[in-house]
C-alpha positions, 0 to 999 in steps of 0.5 A: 331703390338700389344705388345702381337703379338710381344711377341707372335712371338717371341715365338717358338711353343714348349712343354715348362714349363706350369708353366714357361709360366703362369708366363710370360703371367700373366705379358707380357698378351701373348697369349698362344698359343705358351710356351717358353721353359723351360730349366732346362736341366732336361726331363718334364717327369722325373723332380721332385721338390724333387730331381731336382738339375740343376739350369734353365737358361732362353732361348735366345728367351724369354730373347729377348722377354722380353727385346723387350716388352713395361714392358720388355724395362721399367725393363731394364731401370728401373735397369740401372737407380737405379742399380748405386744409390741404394747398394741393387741393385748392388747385384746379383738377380734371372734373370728377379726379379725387385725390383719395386716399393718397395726396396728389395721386388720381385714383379716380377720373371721369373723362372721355378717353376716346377724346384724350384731352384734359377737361380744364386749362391748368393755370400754369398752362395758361401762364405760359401762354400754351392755354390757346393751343389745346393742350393733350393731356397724356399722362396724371399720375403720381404728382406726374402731369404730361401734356403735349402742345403744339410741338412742345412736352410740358411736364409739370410735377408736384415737387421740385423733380421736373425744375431739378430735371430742366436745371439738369439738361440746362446744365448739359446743353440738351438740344431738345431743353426750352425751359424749366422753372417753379410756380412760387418764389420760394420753390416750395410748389409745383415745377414745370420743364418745358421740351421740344416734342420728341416724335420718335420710338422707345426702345420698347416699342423699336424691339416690337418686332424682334420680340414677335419673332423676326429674327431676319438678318435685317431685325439682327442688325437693327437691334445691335443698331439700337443697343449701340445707339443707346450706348452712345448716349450713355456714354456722353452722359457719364463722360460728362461726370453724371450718371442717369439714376434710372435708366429704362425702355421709355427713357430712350428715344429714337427720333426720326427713320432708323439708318437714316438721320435717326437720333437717340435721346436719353430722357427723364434725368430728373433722378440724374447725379453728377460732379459736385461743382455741377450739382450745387446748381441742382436741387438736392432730393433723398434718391431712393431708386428707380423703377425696380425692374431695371434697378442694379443689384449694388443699388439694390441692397444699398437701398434696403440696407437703409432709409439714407439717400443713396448714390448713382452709379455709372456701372449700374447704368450699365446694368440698366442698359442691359436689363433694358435691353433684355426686357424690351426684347423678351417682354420678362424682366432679367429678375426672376420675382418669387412673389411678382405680387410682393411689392417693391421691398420683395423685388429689390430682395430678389434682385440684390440676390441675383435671381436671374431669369433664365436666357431660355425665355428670349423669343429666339436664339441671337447670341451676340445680343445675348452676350452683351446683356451678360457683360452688361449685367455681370454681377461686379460692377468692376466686372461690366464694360463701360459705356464708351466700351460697349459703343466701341464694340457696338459701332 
């Protein structure tokens, strides 16, 4: 009998989690025919991934399943053999998430995304006394690991990159910072950052609008509005001697209703670098750049030119701040790519040889708005206007 007619059998023919069940035939090639349950302890009729608290637990059928298919007995080894070699796997994990083949990257997971919630207390959590308050596991990825408690964001890295953020915002009397620190003495595991949870918009999405084609006069105002705020920001961090290092949509938060009361949050500074007298605080790391879309060209070919650690600049957050800008407007990045599928290494090369998109892909004509993603993104970094220059104009 074939692996998918074992796994097939073996699952009862119940009204399980769709989502659940695209997830485990994707990788088990299933048929799906017959959807394991899903048992989040929660009816599918009422649950909500809002307000769901209960944590799933996979049923014993699906459990033997996977252990009785060729990927699933290849996991269970896999874990047995690394599980005794590598400290990061002596951690616990998110039931049936492996490791493979890259260390602290999932690759792989099995839980009910209709629930959205973690399937196991990290014992960090637990230690911080947030066990007890069902914590909402939002983002695992890349060493990565977000949840939101309560009114609390707890970020926990594989690294020093989430104690090296917190000792950043410490150091610049951020308002929404509660606390950072390290799970061993000696710093050399895991770190967690503890935040005030933002309940606001990114920039990306505060452009939904505007890049779906309203261009009433309201959305024309609300979008210089945007800019300006984020200019703001921007502003008060360089004036503070630090430079962001890798500013884009998601790292700008608007908090609260536009024209009224709302404030804007920078976020994410753990790739942050700032006056000598204040980084000796703060945990050296080799920075190699950002997220490639928003990268500057100056930062570009430094970065391909060498392996060495490469500095931050204040006038390529400009840049970032305008490709943001551009990006969450036109949903295309400014950098026309020659291969979107070259990887890194090729998009960097088209960015250091400015290879723009053309301004014809913007959703509708809006010159001001046009004009300062120019100034932001001329090509001298002398040649850009500061932050302080375009909150100015802006406001």
């Amino acid at each position: 009998m074939s692996s998918t007619a074992r796994a097939g059998a073996r699952f009862p023919s119940a009204s399980g989690c769709p989502q659940l069940w695209q997830s485990l035939a994707h990788r088990q090639s299933v048929t799906s025919a017959n959807p394991p349950p899903c048992r989040c302890r929660v009816p599918a009729s009422t649950r909500n991934p809002a307000t769901t608290t209960m944590r799933p637990s996979l049923s014993p059928t699906v459990d033997s399943a996977l252990r009785t298919t060729p990927m699933g007995r290849q996991l269970a080894r896999f874990h047995r053999r690394r599980r005794h070699r590598t400290p990061n796997h002596r951690r616990p994990r998110p039931v049936w998430t492996c490791a493979m083949p890259g260390p602290r990257t999932a690759h792989w997971s099995l839980r009910c995304r209709r629930c959205e919630r973690a399937s196991f207390v990290d014992p960090l959590i637990t230690r911080l006394r947030l066990g007890d308050l069902a914590p909402a596991l939002l983002h695992d990825r890349r060493g990565t690991t977000v949840y939101r408690i309560a009114d609390t964001a707890l970020k926990i890295t594989s690294g020093l990159m989430a104690g090296r953020e917190g000792q950043i915002l410490r150091l610049l009397g951020t308002e929404f910072y509660q606390g950072h620190g390290w799970e061993d003495a000696d710093r050399d595991g895991r770190s967690w950052l503890r935040l005030r949870w933002l309940d606001g918009t990114t920039l990306w999405d505060a452009l939904e609008g505007a890049h779906r084609g309203d261009e009433s006069p309201a959305s024309r105002d609300r979008m210089l509005a945007l800019a300006a705020d984020a200019a703001v920001q921007l502003a008060e961090l360089h004036a503070a001697g630090w430079a962001h290092g890798d500013l884009q949509p998601d790292h700008v938060i608007y908090e609260g209703p536009p024209f009224s009361g709302q404030v804007t949050h920078l976020i994410d500074l753990a790739c942050a670098q700032g006056p000598a007298e204040a980084s000796a605080a703060v945990p050296f790391y080799v920075h190699r750049g950002g997220l490639a879309h928003t990268t500057a060209p100056e930062i570009a070919e430094a970065i391909l030119a060498s392996d060495e650690h490469v500095v931050v600049t204040q006038p390529a957050d400009v840049w970032s701040l305008g490709a943001s800008l551009w990006w969450s407007w036109t949903r295309t990045p400014p950098i026309s790519y020659r291969d979107p599928a070259a990887g890194r290494a090729g998009q960097l090369a088209d960015i250091a040889a400015l290879r723009r998109t053309p301004m014809a892909v913007r959703p509708w004509p809006f010159p001001a708005f046009e004009d300062l993603v120019r100034a932001c993104q001329a090509a001298d970094p002398a040649d850009r206007p500061t932050a302080k220059q375009l909150a100015t104009t802006l406001v």
